[in-house]
PyMOL CGO cylinders between C-alpha atoms (Angstrom):
from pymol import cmd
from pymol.cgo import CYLINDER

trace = [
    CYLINDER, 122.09, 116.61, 132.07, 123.16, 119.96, 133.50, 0.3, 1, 1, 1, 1, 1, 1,
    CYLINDER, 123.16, 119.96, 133.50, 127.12, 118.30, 134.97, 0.3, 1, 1, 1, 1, 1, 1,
    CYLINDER, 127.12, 118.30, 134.97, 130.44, 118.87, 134.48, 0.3, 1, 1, 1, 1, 1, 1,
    CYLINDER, 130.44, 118.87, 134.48, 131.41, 119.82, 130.48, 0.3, 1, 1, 1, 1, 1, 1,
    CYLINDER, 131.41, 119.82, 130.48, 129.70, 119.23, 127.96, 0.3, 1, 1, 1, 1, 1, 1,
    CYLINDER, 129.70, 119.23, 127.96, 131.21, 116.18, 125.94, 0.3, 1, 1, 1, 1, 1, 1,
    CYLINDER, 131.21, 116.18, 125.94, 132.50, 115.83, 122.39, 0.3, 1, 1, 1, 1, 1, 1,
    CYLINDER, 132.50, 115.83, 122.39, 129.06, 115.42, 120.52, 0.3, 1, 1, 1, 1, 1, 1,
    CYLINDER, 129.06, 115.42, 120.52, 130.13, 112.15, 118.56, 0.3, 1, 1, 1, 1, 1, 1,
    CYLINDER, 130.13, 112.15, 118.56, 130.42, 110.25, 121.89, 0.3, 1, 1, 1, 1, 1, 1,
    CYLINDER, 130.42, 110.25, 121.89, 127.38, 112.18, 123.11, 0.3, 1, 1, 1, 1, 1, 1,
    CYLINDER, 127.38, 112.18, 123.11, 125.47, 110.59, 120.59, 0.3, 1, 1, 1, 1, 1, 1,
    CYLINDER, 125.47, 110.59, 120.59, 126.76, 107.16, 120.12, 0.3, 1, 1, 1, 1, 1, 1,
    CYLINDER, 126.76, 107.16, 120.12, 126.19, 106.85, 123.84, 0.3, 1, 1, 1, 1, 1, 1,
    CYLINDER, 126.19, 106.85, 123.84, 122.61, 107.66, 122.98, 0.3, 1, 1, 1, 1, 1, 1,
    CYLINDER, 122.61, 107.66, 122.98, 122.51, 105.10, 120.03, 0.3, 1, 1, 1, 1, 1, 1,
    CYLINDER, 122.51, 105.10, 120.03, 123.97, 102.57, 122.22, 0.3, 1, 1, 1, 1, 1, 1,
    CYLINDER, 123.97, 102.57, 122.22, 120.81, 103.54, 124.36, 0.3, 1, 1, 1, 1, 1, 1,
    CYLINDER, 120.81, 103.54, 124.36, 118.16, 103.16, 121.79, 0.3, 1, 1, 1, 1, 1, 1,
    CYLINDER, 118.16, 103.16, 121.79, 119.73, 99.92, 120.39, 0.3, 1, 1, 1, 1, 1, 1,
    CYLINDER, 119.73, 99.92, 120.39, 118.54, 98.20, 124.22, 0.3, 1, 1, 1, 1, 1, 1,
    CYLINDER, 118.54, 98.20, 124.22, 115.59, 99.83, 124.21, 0.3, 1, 1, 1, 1, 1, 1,
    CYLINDER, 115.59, 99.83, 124.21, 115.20, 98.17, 121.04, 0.3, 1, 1, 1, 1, 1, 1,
    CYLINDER, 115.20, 98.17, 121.04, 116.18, 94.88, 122.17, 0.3, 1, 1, 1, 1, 1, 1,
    CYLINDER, 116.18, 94.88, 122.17, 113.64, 95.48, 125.46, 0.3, 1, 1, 1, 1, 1, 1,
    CYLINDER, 113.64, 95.48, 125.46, 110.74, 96.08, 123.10, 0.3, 1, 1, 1, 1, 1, 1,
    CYLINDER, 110.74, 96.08, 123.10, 111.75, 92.68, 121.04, 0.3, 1, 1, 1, 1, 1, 1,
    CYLINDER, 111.75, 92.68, 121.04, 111.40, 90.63, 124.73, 0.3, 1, 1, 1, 1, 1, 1,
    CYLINDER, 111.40, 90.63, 124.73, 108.27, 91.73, 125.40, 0.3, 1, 1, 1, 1, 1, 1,
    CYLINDER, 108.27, 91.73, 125.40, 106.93, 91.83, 122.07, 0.3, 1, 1, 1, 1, 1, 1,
    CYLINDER, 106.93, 91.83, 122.07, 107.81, 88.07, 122.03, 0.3, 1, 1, 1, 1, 1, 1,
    CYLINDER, 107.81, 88.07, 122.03, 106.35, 88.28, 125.34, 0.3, 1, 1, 1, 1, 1, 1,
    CYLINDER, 106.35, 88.28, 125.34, 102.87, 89.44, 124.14, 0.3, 1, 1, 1, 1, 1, 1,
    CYLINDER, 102.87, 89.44, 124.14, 103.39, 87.22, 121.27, 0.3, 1, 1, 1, 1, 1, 1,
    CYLINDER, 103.39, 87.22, 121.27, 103.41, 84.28, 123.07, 0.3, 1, 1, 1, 1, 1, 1,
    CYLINDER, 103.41, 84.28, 123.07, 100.71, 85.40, 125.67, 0.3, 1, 1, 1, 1, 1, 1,
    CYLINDER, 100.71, 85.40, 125.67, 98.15, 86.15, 122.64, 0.3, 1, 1, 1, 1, 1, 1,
    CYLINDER, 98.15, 86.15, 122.64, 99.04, 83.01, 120.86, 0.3, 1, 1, 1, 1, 1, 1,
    CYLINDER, 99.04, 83.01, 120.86, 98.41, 80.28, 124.14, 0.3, 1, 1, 1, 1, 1, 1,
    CYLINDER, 98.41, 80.28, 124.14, 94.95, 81.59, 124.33, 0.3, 1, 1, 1, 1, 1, 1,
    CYLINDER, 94.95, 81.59, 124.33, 94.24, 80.30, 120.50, 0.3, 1, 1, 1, 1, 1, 1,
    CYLINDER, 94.24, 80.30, 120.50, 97.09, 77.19, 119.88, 0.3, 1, 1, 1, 1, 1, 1,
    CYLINDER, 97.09, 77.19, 119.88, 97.97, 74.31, 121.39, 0.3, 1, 1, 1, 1, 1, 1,
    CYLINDER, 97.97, 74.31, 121.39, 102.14, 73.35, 120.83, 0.3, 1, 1, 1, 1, 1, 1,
    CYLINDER, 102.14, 73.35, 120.83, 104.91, 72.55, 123.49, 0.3, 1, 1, 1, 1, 1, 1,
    CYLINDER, 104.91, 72.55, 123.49, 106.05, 76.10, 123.89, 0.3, 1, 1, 1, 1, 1, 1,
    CYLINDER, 106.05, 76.10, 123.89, 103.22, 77.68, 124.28, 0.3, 1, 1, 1, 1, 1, 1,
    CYLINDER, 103.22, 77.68, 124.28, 102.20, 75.47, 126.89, 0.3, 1, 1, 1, 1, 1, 1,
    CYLINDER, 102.20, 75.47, 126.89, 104.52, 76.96, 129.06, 0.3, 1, 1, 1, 1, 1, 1,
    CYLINDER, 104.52, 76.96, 129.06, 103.79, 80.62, 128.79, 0.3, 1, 1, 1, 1, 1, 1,
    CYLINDER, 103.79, 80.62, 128.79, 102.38, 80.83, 132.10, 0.3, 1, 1, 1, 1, 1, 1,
    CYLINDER, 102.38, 80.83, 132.10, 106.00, 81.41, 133.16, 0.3, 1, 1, 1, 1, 1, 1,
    CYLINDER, 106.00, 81.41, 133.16, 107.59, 81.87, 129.83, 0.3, 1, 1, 1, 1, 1, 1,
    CYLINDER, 107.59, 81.87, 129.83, 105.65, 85.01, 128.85, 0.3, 1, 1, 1, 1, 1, 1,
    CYLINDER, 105.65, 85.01, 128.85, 105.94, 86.85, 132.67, 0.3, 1, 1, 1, 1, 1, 1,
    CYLINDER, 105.94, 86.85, 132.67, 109.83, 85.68, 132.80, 0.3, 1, 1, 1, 1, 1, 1,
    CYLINDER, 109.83, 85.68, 132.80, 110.45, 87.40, 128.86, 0.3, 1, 1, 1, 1, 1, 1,
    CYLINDER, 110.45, 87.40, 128.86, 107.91, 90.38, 130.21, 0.3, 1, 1, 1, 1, 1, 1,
    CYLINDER, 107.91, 90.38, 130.21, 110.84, 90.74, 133.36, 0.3, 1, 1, 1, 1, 1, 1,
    CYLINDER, 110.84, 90.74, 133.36, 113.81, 90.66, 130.77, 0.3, 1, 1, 1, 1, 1, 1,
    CYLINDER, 113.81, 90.66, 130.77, 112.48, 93.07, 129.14, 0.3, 1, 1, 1, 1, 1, 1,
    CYLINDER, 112.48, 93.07, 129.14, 112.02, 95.35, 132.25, 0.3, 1, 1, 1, 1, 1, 1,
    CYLINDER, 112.02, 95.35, 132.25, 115.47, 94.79, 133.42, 0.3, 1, 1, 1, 1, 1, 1,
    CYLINDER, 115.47, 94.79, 133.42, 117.18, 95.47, 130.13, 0.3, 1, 1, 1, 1, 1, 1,
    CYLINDER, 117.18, 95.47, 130.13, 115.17, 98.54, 129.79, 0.3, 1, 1, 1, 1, 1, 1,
    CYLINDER, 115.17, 98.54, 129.79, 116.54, 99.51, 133.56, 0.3, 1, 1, 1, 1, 1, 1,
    CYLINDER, 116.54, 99.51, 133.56, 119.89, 98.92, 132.61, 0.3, 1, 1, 1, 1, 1, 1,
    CYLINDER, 119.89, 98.92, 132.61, 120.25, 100.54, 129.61, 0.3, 1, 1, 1, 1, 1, 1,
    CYLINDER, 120.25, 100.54, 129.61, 119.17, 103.58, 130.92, 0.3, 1, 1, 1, 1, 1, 1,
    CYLINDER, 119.17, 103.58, 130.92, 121.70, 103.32, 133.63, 0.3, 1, 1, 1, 1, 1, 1,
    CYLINDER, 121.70, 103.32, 133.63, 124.09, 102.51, 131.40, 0.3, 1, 1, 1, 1, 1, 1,
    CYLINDER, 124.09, 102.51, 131.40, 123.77, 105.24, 129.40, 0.3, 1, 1, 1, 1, 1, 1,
    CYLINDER, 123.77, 105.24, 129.40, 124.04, 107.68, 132.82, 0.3, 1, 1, 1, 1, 1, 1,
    CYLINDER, 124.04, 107.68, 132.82, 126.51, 106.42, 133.95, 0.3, 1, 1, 1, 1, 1, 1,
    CYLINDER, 126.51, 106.42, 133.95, 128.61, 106.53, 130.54, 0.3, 1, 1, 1, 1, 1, 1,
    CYLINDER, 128.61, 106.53, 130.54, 127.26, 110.24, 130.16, 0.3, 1, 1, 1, 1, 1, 1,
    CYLINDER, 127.26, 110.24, 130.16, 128.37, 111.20, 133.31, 0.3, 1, 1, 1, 1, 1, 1,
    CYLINDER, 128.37, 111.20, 133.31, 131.61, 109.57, 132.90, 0.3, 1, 1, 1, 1, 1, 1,
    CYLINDER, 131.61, 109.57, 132.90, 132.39, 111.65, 129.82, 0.3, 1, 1, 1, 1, 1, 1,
    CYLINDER, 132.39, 111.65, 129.82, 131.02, 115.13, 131.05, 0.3, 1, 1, 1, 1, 1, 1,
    CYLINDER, 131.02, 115.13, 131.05, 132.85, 114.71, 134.33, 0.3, 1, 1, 1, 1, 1, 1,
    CYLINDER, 132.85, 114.71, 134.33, 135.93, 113.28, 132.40, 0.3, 1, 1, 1, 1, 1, 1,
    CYLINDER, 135.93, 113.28, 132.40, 136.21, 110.21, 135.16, 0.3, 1, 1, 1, 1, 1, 1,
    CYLINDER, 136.21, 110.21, 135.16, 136.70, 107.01, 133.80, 0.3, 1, 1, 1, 1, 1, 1,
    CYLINDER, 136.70, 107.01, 133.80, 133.96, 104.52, 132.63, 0.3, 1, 1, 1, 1, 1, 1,
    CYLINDER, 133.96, 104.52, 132.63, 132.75, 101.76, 134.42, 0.3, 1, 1, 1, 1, 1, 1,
    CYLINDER, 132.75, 101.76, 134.42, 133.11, 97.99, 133.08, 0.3, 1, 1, 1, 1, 1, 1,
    CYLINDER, 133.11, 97.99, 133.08, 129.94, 96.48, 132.79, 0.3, 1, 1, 1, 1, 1, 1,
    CYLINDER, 129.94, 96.48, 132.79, 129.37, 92.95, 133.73, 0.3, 1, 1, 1, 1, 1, 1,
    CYLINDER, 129.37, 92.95, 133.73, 125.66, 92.85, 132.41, 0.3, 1, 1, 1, 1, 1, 1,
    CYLINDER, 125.66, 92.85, 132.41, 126.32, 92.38, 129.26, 0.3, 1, 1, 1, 1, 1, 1,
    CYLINDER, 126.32, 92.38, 129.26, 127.50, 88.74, 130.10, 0.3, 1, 1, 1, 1, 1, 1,
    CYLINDER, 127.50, 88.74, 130.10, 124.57, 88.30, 132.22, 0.3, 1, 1, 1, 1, 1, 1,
    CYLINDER, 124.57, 88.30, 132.22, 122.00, 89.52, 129.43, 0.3, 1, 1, 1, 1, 1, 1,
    CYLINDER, 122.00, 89.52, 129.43, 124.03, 87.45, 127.15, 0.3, 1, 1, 1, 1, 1, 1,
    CYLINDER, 124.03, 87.45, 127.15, 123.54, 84.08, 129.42, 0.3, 1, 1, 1, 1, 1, 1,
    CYLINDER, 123.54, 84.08, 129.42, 119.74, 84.91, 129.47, 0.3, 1, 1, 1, 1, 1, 1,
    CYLINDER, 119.74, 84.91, 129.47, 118.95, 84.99, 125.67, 0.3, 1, 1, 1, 1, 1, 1,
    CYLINDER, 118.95, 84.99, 125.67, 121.09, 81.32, 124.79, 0.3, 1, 1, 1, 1, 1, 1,
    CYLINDER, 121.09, 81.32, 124.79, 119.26, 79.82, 127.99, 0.3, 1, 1, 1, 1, 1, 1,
    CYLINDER, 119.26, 79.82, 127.99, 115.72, 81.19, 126.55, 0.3, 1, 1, 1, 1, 1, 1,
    CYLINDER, 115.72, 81.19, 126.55, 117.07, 80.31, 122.86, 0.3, 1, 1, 1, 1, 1, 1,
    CYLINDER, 117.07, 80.31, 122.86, 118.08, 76.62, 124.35, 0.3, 1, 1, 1, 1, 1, 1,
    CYLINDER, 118.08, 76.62, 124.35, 114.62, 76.00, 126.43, 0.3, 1, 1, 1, 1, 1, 1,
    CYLINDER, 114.62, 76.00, 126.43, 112.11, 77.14, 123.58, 0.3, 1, 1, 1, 1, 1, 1,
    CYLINDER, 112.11, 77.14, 123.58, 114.80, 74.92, 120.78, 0.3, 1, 1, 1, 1, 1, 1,
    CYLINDER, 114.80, 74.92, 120.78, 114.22, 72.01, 123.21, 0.3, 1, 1, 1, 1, 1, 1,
    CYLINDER, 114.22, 72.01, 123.21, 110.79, 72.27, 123.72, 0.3, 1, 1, 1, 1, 1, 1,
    CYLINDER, 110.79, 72.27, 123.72, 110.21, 72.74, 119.63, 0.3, 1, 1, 1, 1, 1, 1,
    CYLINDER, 110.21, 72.74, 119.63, 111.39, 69.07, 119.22, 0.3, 1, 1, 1, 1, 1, 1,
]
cmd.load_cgo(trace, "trace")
């Protein structure tokens, strides 16, 4: 990123660990995404019944928390090159939502 100054490296990098740490948790969705998808084809159980929307839906989450990390992480670098302030981010209630309504649905359909 060629902007402004060029930041204090600690934040520089725990901006970028921040980063990695959702691309981590984008690669867990759609590994339990593929997971699912591989494992309708050979058993039959309640949860997997339902990967026909459960396994495009965690394959989405994954996309979108990909997206936003990497946003996240501009937007935070620019903030601190350009010395402006940094923007509150609402997402992280929204992701947060998402995983205890997935973690609710597949408990429910376990029993």
């Amino acid at each position: 990123m060629k902007m402004g100054k060029d930041p204090d490296y600690r934040f520089s990098l725990a901006n970028e660990r921040t980063f990695l740490a959702w691309i981590r948790t984008a690669l867990a969705f759609l590994a339990t995404a593929v997971g699912i998808d591989l494992l309708s084809a050979t058993h039959d159980s309640a949860i997997l019944s339902h990967s026909q929307w459960l396994t495009p839906a965690l394959a989405g989450v994954a996309f979108a928390t990909a997206v936003w990390a990497f946003l996240r992480w501009y937007q935070n670098e620019k903030a601190m090159r350009l010395e402006g302030p940094f923007k509150y981010s609402k997402s992280l209630m929204v992701m947060t939502g998402v995983v205890i309504a997935f973690a609710v649905l597949i408990g429910l359909w376990a029993l």
